[in-house]
N, C-alpha and C positions, 0 to 999 in steps of 0.2 A: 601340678609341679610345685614343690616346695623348696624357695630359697632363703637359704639362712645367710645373714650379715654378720659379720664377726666384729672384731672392734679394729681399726685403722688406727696404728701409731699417729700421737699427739690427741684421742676424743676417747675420752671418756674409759680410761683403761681401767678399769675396776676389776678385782680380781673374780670373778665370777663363771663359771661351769655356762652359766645361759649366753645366746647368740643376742648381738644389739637389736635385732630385729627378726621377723618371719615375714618373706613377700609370699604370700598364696592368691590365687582366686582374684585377680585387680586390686588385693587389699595388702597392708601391712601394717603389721601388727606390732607394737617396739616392748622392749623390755624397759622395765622402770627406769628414766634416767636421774640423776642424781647430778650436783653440783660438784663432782670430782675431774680433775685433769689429770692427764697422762704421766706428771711431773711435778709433785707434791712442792708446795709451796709455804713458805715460811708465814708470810705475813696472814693476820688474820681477816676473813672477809666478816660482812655483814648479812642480816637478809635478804636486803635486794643483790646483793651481788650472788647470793647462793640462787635465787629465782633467775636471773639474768644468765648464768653459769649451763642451769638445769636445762634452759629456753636454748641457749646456744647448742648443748648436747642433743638435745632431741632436732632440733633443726640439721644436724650435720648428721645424725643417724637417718632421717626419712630421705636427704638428701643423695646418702649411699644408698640406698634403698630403691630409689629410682622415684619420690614425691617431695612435698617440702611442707613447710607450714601450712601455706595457702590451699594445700590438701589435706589437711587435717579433717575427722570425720568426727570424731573422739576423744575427748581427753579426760584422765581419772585423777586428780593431784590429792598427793595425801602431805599435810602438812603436819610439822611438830613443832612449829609457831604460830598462834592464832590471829598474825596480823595480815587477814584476807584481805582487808584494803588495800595496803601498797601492795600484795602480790598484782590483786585483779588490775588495779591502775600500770602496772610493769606488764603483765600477760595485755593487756588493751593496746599496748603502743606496741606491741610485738605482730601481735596479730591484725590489729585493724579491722579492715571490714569483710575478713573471713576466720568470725566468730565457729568454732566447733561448741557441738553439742558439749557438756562439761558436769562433774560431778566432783566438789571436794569436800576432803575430808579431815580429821584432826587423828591422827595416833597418835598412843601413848610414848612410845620409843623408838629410836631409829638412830641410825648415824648421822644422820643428815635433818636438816631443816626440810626438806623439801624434794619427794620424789614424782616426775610425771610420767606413766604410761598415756600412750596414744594409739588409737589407729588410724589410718590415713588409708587417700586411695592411691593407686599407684599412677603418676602421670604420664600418661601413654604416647610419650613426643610431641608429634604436631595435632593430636588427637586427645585435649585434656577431658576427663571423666566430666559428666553431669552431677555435677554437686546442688542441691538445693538446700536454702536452709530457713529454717522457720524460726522467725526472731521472737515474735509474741503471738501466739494462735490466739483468735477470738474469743474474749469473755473467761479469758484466764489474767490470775495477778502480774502485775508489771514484775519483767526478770530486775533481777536485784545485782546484775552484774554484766561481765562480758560472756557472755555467753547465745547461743543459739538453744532456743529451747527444742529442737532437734534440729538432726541433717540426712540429709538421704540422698544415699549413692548407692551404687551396682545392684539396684534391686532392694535396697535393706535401709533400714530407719533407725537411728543411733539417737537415743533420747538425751536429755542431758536430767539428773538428779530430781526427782519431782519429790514435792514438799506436802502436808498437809493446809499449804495455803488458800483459802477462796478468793476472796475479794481482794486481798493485801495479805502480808505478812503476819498481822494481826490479827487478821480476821481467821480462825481458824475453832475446830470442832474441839470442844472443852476433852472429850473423854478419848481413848486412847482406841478404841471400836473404829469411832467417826472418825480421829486423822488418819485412818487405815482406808478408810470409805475411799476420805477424800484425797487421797493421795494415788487413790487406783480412779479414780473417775476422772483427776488431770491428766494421769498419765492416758487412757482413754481415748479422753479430748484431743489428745499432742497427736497420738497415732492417726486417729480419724484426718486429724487436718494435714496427716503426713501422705494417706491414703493407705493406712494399715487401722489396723485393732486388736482387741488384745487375743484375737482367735491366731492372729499371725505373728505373735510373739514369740521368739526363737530363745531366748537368754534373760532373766531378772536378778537385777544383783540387789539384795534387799541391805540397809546399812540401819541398824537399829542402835537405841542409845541406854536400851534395861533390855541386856539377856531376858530377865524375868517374864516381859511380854511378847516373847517368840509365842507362846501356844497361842495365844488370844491374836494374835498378828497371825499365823496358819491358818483358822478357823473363815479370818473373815476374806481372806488369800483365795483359801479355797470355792468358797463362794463366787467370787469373780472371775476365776478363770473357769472354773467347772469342768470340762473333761479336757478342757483344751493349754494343760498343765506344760509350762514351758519349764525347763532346766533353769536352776537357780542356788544362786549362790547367798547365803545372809550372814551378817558378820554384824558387831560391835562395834562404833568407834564414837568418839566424838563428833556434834553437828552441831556446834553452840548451843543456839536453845530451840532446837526440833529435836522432836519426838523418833520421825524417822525420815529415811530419804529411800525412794526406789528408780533405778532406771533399768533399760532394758534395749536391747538388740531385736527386731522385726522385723518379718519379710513385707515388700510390698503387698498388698492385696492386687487380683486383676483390673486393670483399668484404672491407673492410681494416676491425678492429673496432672498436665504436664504445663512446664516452663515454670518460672522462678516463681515465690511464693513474693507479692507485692504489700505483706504486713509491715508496717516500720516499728523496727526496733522500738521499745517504751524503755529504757534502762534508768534505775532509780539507784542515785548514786548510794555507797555504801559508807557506812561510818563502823567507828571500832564498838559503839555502843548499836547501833541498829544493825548487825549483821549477821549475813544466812550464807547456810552452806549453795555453794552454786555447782 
């Protein structure tokens, strides 16, 4: 059964043909939300007030929806300000200590500073969903922000953005082959410790930063995944100064282990001069 959310006078009235949300399958799904209100406003905001705005719209849309924040599984923000810091320090106090998986990004144009899609799980009354979430799986770089480097609910593992990072941010493969390598062998790592791999991977949204190197990004793609080729989406956009970013939606494997993942968070604070897509 598929339930669509419309938009409730006073949130988020954008003139738009698409529903605020799709509930299917324990999950929902939102449409991009944007820093607008029902009742256009004179005064001018800033950018944290358009990130605060954005946070407030998507919390009242999972809310109608039958989830909230704290069930967030997903989140994809695409910026057209490249000040990641104050967003992530404004997304950290919002969210707290139920980090979702997360992937952002930079476009070229937009109407807005600032739009978030999410998926969330649905929370089932007095029966909330098992969310686990993986803050820093073993022998991968410290995250560079708030984020969960996955989360897994109803069966499925929601990655958040993975980089050609090894050791650190800095530490990465000179040629454009090898941040391809290395950016399928984290993502890899994330899944295993989620109790998937990449044989169970359903969805890859690849986000590169030169059209130019899609073929040579295909070649070494294919290699990796081998006959066990998942649906995928690759696009262009801005990621500061990465090469490329990939995440992906994955089914459990059988036997995938249970109760909370006991990693603690490693979060290394971000600056305007040291900063990655999260």
């Amino acid at each position: 059964m598929i339930r669509r959310i419309g938009t409730p006078d006073g949130v988020n009235a954008r003139s738009s043909p698409s529903p605020r949300a799709i509930v299917a399958n324990g999950l929902v799904f939102t449409s991009g939300q944007v820093p607008l209100r029902s009742v256009p406003e004179d005064e001018s905001r800033n950018f944290a007030d358009d990130v605060r705005l954005a946070l407030e719209n998507l919390a009242a849309t999972l809310e109608e929806s039958g989830s909230s924040l704290k069930h967030a599984l997903k989140i994809t923000t695409f910026l057209t300000d490249p000040r990641l810091a104050e967003y992530n320090e404004i997304y950290a106090d919002v969210f707290g200590e139920n980090l979702p998986a997360r992937t952002t990004v930079m476009v070229s144009e937009s109407d807005y500073s600032i739009e978030i899609h999410c998926i969330a799980a649905v929370a089932h009354g007095q029966k909330p969903p098992l969310i686990r979430r993986i803050a820093n799986a073993p022998g991968m770089a410290p995250v560079l922000g708030p984020y969960s480097q996955a989360v897994v609910a109803n069966g499925m593992v929601f990655t958040s953005g993975q980089i050609p990072a090894r050791t650190s941010m800095q530490d990465q493969p000179e040629d454009f082959a090898g941040k391809v390598r290395q950016t399928l062998a984290n993502l890899e790592a994330i899944l295993l410790e989620a109790g998937s791999d990449l044989a169970h991977v359903a969805k890859v949204t690849t986000y590169l930063t030169d059209p130019e190197q899609l073929v040579e990004y295909n070649g070494v793609y294919a290699e990796a995944f081998e006959s066990t080729l998942p649906a995928r989406t690759s696009c262009c956009v801005g990621i500061w100064d990465i090469a490329l970013e990939i995440e992906c939606i994955a089914f459990v494997a059988d036997g995938p282990p249970q109760g909370p993942f006991t990693h603690e968070p490693k979060f290394v604070s971000v600056t305007q001069e040291a900063v990655q897509a999260c």
